[in-house]
PDB file of N, CA, C and O in Angstrom, chain B, residues numbered from 101:
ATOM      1  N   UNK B 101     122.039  85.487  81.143  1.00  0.00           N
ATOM      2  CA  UNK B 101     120.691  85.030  81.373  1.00  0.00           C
ATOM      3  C   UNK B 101     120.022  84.848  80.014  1.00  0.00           C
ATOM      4  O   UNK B 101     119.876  85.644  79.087  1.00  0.00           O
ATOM      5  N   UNK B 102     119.604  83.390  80.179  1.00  0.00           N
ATOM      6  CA  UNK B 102     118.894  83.587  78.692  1.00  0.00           C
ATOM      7  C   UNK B 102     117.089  83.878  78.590  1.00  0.00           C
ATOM      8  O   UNK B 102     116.378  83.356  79.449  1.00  0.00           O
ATOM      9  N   UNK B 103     116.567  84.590  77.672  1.00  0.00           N
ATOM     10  CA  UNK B 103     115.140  84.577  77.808  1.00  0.00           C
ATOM     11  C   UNK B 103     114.646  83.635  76.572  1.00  0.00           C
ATOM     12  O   UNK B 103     114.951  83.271  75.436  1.00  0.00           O
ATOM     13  N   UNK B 104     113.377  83.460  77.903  1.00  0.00           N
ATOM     14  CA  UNK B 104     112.329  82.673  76.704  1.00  0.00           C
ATOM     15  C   UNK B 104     110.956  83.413  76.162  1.00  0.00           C
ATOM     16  O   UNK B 104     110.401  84.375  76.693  1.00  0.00           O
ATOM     17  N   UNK B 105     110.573  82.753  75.031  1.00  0.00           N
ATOM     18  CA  UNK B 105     109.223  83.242  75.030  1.00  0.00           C
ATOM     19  C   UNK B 105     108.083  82.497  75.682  1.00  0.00           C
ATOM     20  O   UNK B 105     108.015  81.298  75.411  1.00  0.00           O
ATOM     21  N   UNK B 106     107.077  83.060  76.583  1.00  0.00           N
ATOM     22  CA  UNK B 106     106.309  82.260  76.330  1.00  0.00           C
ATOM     23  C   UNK B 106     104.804  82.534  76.508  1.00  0.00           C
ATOM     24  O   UNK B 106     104.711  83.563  77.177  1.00  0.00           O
ATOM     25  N   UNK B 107     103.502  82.021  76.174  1.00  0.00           N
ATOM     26  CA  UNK B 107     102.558  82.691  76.429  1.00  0.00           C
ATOM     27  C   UNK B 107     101.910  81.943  77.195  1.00  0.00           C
ATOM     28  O   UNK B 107     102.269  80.810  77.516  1.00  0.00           O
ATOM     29  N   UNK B 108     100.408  82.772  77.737  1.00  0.00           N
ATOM     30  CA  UNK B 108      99.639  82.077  78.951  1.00  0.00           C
ATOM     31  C   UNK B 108      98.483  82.966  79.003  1.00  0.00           C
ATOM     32  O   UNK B 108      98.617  84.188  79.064  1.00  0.00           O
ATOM     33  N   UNK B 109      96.570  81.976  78.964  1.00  0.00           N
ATOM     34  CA  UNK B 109      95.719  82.744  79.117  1.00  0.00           C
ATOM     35  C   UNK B 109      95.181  83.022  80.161  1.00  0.00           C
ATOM     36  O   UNK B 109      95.050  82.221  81.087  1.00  0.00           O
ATOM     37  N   UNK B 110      94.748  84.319  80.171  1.00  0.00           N
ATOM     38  CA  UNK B 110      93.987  85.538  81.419  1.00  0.00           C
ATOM     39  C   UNK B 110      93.270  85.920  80.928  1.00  0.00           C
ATOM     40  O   UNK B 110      93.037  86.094  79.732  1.00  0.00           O
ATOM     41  N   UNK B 111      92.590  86.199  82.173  1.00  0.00           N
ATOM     42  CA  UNK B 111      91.118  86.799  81.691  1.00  0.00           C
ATOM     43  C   UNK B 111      91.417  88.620  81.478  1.00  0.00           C
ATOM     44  O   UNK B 111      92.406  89.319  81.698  1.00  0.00           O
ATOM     45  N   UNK B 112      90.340  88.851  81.066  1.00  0.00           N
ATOM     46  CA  UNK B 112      90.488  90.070  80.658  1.00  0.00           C
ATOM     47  C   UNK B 112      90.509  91.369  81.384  1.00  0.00           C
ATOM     48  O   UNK B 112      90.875  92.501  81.069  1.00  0.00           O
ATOM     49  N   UNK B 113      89.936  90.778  82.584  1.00  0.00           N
ATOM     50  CA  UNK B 113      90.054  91.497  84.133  1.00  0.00           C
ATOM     51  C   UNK B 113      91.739  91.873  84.279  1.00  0.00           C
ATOM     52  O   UNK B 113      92.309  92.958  84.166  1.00  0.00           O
ATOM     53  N   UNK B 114      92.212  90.669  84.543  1.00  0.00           N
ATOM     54  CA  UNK B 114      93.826  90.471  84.485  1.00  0.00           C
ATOM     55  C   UNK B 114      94.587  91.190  83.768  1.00  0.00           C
ATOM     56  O   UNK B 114      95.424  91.977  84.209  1.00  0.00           O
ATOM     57  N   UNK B 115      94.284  90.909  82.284  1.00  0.00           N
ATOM     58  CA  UNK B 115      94.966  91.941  81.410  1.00  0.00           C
ATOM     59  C   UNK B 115      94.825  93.300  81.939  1.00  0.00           C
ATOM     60  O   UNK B 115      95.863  93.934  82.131  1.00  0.00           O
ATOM     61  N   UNK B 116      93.779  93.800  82.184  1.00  0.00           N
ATOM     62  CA  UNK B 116      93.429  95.237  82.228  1.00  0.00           C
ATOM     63  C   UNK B 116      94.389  94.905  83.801  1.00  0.00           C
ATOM     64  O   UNK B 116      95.593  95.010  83.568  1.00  0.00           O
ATOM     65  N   UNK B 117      94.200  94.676  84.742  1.00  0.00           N
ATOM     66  CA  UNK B 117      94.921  94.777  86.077  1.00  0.00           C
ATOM     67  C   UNK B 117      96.832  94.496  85.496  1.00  0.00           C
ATOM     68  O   UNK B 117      97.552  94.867  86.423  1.00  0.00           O
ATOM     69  N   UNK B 118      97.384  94.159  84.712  1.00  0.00           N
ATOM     70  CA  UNK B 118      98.590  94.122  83.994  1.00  0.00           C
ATOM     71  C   UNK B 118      99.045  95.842  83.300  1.00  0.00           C
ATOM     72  O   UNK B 118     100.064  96.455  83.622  1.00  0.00           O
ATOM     73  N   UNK B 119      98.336  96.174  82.637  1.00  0.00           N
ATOM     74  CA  UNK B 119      98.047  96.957  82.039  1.00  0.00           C
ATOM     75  C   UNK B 119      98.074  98.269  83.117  1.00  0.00           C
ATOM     76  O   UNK B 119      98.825  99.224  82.920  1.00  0.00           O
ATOM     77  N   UNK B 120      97.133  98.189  84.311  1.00  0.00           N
ATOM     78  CA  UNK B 120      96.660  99.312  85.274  1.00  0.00           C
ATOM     79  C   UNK B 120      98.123  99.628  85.972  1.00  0.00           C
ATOM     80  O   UNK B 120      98.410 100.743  86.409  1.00  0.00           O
ATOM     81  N   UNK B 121      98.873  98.659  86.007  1.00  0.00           N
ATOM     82  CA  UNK B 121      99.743  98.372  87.030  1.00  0.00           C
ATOM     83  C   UNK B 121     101.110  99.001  86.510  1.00  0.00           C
ATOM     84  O   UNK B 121     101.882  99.699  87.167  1.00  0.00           O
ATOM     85  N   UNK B 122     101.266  98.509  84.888  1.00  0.00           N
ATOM     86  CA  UNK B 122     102.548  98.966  84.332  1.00  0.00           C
ATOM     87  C   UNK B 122     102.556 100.621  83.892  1.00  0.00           C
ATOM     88  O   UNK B 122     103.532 101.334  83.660  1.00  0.00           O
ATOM     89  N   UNK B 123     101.207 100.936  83.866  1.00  0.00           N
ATOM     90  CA  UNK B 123     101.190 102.004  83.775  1.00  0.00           C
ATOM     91  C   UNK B 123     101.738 102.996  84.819  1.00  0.00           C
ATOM     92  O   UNK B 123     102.454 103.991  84.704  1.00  0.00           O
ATOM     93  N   UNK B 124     100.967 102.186  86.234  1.00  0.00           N
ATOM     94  CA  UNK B 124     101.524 102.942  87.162  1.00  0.00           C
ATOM     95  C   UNK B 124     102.980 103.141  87.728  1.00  0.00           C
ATOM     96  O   UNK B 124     103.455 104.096  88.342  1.00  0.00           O
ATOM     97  N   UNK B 125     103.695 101.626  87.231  1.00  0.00           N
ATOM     98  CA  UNK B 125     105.418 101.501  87.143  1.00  0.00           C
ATOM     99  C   UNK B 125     106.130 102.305  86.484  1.00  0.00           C
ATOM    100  O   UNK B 125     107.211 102.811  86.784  1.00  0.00           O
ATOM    101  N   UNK B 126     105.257 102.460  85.218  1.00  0.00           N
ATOM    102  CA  UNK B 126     106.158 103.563  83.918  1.00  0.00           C
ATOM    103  C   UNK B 126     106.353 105.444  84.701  1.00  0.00           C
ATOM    104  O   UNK B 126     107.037 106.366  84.255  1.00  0.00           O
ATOM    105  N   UNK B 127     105.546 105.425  85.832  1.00  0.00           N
ATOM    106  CA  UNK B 127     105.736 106.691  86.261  1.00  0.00           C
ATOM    107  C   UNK B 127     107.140 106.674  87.014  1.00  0.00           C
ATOM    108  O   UNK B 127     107.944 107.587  87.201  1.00  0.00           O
ATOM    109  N   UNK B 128     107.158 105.709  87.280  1.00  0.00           N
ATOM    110  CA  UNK B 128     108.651 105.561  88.433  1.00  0.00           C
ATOM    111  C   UNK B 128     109.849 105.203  87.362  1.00  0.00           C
ATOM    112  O   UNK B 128     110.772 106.018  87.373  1.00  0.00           O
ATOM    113  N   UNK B 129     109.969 104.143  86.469  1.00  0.00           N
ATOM    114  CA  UNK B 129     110.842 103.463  85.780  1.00  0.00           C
ATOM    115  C   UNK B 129     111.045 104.068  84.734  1.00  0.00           C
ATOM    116  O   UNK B 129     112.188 104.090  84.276  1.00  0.00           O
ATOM    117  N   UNK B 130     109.569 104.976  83.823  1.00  0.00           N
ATOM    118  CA  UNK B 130     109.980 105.473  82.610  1.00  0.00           C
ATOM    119  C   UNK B 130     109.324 104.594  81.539  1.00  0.00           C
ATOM    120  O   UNK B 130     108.546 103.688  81.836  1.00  0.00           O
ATOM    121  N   UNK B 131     109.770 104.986  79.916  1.00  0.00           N
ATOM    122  CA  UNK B 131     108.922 103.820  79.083  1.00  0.00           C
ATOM    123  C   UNK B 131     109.677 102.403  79.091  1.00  0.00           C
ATOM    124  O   UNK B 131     109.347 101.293  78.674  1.00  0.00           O
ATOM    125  N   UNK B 132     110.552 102.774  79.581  1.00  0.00           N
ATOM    126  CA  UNK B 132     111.488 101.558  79.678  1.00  0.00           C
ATOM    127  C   UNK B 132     110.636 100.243  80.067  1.00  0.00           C
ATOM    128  O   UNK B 132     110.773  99.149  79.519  1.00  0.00           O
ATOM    129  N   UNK B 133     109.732 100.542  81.112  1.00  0.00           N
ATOM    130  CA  UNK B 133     109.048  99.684  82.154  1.00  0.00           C
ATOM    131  C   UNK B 133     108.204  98.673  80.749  1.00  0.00           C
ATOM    132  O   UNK B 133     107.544  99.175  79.839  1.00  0.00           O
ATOM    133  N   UNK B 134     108.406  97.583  80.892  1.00  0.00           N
ATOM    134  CA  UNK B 134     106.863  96.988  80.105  1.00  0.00           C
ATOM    135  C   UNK B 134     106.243  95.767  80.726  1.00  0.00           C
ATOM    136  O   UNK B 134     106.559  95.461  81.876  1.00  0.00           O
ATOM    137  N   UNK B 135     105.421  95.081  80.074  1.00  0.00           N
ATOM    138  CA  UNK B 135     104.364  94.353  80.738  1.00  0.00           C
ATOM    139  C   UNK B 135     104.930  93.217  81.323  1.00  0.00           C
ATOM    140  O   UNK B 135     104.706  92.809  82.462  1.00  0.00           O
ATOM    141  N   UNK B 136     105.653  92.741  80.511  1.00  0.00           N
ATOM    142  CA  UNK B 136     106.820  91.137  80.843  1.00  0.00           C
ATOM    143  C   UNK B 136     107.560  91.479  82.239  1.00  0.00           C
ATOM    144  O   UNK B 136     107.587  90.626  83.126  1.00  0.00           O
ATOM    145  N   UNK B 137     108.307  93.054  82.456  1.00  0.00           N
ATOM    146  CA  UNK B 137     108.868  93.304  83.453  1.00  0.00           C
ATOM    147  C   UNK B 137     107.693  92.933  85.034  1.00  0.00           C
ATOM    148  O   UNK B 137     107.671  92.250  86.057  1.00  0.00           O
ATOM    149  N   UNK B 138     107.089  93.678  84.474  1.00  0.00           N
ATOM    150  CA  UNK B 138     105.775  93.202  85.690  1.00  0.00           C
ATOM    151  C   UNK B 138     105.647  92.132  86.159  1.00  0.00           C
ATOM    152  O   UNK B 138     105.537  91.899  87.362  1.00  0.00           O
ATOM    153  N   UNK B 139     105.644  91.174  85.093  1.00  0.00           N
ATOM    154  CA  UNK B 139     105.130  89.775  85.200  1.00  0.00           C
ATOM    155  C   UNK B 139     106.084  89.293  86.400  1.00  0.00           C
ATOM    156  O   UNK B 139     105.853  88.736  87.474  1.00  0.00           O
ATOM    157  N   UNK B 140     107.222  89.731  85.781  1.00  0.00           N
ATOM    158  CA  UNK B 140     109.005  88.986  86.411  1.00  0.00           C
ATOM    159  C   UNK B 140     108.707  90.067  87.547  1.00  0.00           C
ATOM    160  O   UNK B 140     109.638  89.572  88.182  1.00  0.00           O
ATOM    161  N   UNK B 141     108.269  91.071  88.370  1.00  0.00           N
ATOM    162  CA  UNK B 141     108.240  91.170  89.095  1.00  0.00           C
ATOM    163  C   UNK B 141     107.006  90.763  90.747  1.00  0.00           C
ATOM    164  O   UNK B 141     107.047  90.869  91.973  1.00  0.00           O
ATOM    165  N   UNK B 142     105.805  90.150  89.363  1.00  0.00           N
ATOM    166  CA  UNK B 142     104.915  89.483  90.367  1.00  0.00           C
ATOM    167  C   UNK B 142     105.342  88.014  90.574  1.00  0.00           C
ATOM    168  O   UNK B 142     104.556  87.317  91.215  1.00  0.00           O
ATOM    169  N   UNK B 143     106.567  87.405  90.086  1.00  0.00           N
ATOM    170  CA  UNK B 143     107.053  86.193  90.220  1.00  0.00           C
ATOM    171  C   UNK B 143     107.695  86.804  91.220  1.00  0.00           C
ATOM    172  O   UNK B 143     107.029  87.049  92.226  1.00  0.00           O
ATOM    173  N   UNK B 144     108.910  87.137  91.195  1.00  0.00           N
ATOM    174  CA  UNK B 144     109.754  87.362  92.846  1.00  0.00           C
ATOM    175  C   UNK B 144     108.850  88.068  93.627  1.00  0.00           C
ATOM    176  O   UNK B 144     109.569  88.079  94.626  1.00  0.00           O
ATOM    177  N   UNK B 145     107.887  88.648  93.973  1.00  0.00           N
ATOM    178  CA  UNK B 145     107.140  88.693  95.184  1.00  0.00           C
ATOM    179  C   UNK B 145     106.581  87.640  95.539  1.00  0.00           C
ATOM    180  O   UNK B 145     106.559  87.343  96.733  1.00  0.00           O
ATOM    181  N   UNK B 146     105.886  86.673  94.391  1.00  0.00           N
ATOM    182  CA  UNK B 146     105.455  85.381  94.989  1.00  0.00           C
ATOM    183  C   UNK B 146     106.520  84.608  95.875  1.00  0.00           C
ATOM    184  O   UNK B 146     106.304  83.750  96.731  1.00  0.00           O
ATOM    185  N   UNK B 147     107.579  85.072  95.495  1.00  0.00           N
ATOM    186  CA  UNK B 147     108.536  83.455  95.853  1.00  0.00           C
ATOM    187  C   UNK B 147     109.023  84.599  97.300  1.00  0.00           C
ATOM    188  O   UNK B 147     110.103  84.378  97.847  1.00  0.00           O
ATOM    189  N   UNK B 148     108.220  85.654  97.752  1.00  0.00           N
ATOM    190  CA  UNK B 148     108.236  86.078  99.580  1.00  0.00           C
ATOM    191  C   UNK B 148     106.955  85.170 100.253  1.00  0.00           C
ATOM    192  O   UNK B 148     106.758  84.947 101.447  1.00  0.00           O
ATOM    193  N   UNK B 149     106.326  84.821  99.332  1.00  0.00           N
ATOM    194  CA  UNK B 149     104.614  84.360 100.707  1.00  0.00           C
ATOM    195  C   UNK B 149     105.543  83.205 100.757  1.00  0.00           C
ATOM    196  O   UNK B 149     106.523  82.819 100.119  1.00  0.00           O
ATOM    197  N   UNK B 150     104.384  82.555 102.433  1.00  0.00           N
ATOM    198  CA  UNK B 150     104.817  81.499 103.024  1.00  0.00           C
ATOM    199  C   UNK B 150     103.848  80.726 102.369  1.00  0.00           C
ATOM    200  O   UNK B 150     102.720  81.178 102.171  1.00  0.00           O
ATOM    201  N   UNK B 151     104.223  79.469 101.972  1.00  0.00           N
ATOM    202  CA  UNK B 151     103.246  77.965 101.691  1.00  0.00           C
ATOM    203  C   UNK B 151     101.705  78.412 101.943  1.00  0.00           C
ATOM    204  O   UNK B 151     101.128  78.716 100.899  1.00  0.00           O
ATOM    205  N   UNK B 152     101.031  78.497 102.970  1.00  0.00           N
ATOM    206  CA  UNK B 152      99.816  79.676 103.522  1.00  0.00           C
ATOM    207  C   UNK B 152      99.358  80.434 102.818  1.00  0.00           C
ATOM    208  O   UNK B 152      98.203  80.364 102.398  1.00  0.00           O
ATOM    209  N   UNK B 153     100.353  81.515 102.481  1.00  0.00           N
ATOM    210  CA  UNK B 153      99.430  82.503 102.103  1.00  0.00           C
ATOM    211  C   UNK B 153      99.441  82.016  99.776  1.00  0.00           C
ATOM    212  O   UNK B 153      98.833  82.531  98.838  1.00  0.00           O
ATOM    213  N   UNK B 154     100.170  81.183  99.835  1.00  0.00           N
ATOM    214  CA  UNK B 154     100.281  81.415  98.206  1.00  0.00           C
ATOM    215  C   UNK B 154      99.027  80.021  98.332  1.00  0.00           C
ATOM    216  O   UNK B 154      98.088  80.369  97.617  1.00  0.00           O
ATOM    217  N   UNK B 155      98.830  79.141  98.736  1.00  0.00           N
ATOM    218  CA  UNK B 155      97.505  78.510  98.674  1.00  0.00           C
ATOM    219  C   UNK B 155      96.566  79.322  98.740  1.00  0.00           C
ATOM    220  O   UNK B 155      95.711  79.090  97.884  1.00  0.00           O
ATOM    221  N   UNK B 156      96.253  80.557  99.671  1.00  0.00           N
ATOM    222  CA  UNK B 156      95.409  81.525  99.878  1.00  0.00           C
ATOM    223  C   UNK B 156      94.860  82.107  98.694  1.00  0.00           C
ATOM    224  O   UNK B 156      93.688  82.217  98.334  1.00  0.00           O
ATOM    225  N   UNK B 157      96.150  82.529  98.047  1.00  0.00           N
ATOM    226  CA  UNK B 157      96.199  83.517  96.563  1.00  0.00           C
ATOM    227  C   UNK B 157      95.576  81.966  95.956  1.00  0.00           C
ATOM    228  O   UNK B 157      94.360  81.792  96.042  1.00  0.00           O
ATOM    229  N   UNK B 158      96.268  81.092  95.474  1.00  0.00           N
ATOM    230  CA  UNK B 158      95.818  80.462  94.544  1.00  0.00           C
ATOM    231  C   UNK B 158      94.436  79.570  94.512  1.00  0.00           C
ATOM    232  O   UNK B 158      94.228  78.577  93.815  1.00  0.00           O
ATOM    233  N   UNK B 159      93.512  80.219  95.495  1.00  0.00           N
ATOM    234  CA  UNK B 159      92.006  79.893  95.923  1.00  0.00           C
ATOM    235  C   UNK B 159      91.233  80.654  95.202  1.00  0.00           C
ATOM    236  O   UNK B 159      90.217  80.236  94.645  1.00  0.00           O
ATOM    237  N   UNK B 160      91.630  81.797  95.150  1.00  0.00           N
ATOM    238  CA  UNK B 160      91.053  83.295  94.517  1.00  0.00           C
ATOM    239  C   UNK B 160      91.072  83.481  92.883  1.00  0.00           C
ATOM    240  O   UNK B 160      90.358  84.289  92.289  1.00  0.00           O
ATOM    241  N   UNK B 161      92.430  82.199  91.990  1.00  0.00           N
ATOM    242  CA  UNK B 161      91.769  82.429  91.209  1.00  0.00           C
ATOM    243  C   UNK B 161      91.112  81.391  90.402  1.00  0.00           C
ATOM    244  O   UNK B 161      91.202  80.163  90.408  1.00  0.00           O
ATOM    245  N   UNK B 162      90.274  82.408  89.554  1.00  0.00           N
ATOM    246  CA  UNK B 162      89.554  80.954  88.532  1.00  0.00           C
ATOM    247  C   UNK B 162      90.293  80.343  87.844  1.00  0.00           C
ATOM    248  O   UNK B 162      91.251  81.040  87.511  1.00  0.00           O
ATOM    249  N   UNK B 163      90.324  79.130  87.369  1.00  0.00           N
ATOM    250  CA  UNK B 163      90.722  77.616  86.848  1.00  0.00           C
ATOM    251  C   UNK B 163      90.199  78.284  85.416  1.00  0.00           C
ATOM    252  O   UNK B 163      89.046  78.708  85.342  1.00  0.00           O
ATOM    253  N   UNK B 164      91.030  78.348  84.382  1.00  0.00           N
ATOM    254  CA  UNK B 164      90.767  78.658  82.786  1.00  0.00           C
ATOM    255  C   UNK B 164      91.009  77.754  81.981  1.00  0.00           C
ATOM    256  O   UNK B 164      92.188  77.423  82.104  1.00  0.00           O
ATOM    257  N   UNK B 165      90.600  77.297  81.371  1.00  0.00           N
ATOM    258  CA  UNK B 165      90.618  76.036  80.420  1.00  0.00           C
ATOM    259  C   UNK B 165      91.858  76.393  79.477  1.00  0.00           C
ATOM    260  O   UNK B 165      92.143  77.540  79.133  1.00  0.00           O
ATOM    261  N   UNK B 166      92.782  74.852  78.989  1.00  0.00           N
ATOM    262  CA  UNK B 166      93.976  74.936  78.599  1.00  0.00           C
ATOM    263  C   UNK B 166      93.892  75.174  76.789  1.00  0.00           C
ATOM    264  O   UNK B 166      92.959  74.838  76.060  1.00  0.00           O
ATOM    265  N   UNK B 167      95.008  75.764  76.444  1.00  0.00           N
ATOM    266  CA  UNK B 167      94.958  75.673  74.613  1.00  0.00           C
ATOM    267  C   UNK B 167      94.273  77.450  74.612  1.00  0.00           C
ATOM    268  O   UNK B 167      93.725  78.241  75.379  1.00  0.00           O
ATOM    269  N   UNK B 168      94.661  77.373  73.483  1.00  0.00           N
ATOM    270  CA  UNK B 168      93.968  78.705  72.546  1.00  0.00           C
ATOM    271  C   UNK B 168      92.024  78.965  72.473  1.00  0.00           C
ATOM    272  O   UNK B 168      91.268  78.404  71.680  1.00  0.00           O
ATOM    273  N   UNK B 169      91.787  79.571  73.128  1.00  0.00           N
ATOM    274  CA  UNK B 169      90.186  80.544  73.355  1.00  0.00           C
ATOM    275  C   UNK B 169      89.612  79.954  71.773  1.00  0.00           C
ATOM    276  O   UNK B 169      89.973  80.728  70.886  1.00  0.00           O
ATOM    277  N   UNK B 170      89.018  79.074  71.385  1.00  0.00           N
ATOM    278  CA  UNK B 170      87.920  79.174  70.185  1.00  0.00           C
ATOM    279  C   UNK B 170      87.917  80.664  69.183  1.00  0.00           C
ATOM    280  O   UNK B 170      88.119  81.827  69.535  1.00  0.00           O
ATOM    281  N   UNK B 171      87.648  80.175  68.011  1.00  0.00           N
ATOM    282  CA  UNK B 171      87.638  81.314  66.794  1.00  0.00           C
ATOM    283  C   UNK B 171      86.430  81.807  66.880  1.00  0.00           C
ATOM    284  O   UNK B 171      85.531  80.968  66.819  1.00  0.00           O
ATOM    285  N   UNK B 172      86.099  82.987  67.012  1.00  0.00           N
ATOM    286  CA  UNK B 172      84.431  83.322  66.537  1.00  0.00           C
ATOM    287  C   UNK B 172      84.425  83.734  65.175  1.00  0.00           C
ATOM    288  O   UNK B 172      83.364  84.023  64.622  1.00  0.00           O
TER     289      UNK B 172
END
C-alpha cells in the first residue's frame, strides 16, 4: 500500500473534535493511535451510509473556501 501526503482545511471546531476523538482511541490502541489513523477510519465508516444518509451528513457541513487561510 502506498501512502500519500495530503492536506485539507477545517475549522477549528473539527480539529478540536479530531483531536477529542484520538484521544479517546489512544485509550484502546495506545500511542500508537494518531490523527491520520482517525481520519482513515472516518473514511471506511463513511463508505457504510446509504446515498441518504451521507447527503444528510454532507448538509451539516459548512462550505470553506479553497487554498491556504490568508496571513495575518
Amino acid at each position: 500500500m502506498k501512502a500519500v501526503r495530503v492536506s485539507y482545511i477545517i475549522t477549528e471546531a473539527e480539529n478540536g473534535y479530531i483531536e477529542h476523538h484520538a484521544t479517546r482511541a489512544r485509550k484502546f490502541a495506545g500511542d500508537d493511535f494518531n490523527n491520520s489513523q482517525l481520519i482513515r477510519v472516518g473514511i471506511h465508516l463513511l463508505s457504510n451510509l446509504t446515498d441518504g444518509e451521507l447527503v444528510k451528513a454532507f448538509k451539516n457541513i459548512v462550505k470553506l473556501p479553497k487554498g491556504r487561510p490568508r496571513s495575518r
